[in-house]
N, C-alpha and C positions, 0 to 999 in steps of 0.2 A: 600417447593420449590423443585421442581424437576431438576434431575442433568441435564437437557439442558436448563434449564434456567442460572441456574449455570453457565454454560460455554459459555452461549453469555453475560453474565453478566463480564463473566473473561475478554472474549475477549472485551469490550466494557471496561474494565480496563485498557486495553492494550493497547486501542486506548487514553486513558488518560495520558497514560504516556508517550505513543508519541510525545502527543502535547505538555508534557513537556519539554520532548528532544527538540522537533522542536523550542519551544522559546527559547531556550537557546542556540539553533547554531543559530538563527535565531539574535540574539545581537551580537554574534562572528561574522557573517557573514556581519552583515552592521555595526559593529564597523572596521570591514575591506574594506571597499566603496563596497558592496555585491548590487548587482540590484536586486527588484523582479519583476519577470515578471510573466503573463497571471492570475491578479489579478482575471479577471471576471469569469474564470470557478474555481475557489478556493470554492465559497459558493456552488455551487453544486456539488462539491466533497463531502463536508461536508452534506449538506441534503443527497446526495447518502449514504453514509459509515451509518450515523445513522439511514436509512429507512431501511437497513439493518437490523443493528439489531432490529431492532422494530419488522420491517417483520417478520422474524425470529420467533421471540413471537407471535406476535399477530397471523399469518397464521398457526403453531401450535395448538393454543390453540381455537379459531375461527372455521376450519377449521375440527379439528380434528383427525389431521395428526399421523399417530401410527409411534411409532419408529419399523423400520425393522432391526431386525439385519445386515441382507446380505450388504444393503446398508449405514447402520449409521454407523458400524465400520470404513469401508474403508474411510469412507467420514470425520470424526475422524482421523484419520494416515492421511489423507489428510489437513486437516486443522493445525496439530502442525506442520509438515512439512511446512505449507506455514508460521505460526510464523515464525519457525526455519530461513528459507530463511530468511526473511524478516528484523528480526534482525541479522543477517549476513551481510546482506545490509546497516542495522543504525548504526553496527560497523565498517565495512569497509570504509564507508566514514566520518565515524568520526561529526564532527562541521559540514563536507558540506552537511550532510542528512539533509533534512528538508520535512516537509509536505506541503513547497509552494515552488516553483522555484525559486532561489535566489541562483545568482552567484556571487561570487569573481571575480573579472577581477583578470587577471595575476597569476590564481591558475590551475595547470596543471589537466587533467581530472584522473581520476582515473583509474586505469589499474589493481587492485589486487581484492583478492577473487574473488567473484560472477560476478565482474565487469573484469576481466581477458577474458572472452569468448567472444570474438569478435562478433560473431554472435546474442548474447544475451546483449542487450546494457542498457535494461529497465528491469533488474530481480525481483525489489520489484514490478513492475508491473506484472510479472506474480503472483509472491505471494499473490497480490492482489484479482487477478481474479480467481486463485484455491480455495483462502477464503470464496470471493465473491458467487460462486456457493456451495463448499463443505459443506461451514456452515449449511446454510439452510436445506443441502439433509440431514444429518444428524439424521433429525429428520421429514423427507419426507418435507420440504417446497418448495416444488418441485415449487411454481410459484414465492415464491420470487426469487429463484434461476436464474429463468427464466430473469425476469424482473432483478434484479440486473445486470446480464452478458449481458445483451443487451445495458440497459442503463450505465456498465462502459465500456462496448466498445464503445459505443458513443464517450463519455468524456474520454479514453483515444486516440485519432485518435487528439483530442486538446490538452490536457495536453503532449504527446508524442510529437506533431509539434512545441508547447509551450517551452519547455525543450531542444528539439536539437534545435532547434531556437536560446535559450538563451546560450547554449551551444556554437553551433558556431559562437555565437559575441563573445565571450570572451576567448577561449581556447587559450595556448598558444603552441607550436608545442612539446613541451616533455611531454608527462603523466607521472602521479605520478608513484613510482613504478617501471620504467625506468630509464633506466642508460641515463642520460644526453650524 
């Protein structure tokens, strides 16, 4: 097994333990009256994220794709960084991280870590999209790359509208994190 199979393998662990987390705030959240909302792009999240990694493999090995140093390292530092972010983000919001949109009525927004930058309102979404392309280039899959960051920019333009949507029916005027 070569070590970039290995590490779309890791990462594709990482996305299982997600969805572990994710059921498990995901009972927190509706043993709490949690709504979810924008059910209908949730299955194509899920075919995105795993054509991924498929991609990944198959357009490698298919394909032919040499690893280049110059650009697999950086692309490498680029991808544990977007882990990194990412679970910063599953820690920071605790129970309310989920992998489908599901809000608490009457639970203030979150205002600390990654989620403190005002300007930056969606951060596991960028970690997504740094993922999204870096993985592949890692090991030159330069058109899954392609294709990925097209089609999750797509899907997130709705999951984004999705999520402050659901967010502004329910927030309440103090964020977490703030002093009442």
């Amino acid at each position: 097994m070569s070590w970039y199979m290995l590490l779309v393998l890791l990462v594709g662990a990482e996305r299982l333990a997600e969805l572990v987390v994710a059921r498990r705030n995901a009972r927190w959240s509706l043993a709490r009256g949690g709504r979810v909302f924008g059910q209908g792009h949730y299955l194509w999240m899920v075919v995105l994220h795993t054509g991924l990694l498929a991609g990944c493999l198959l357009e490698t090995w298919l394909a032919g794709r040499p690893f280049v140093p110059a650009l697999g390292w950086p692309m490498l530092a680029l991808v544990v960084a977007a882990q990194a972010l990412r679970w910063w983000c599953i820690t920071t919001l605790g129970p309310q991280w989920n992998t489908q949109v599901i809000v608490v009525p009457g639970l203030p927004l979150v205002r600390r870590g990654p989620y403190r930058l005002r300007w930056l309102r969606h951060p596991n979404y960028v970690a997504v999209a740094v993922e999204g392309a870096a993985l592949p280039l890692v090991h030159g899959a330069w058109a899954t790359a392609g294709a990925f960051t097209v089609l999750n920019a797509a899907l997130m333009v709705v999951r984004i509208r999705c999520e402050n949507d659901a967010l502004a029916s329910s927030s309440p005027a103090t964020p977490a994190g703030e002093a009442a």
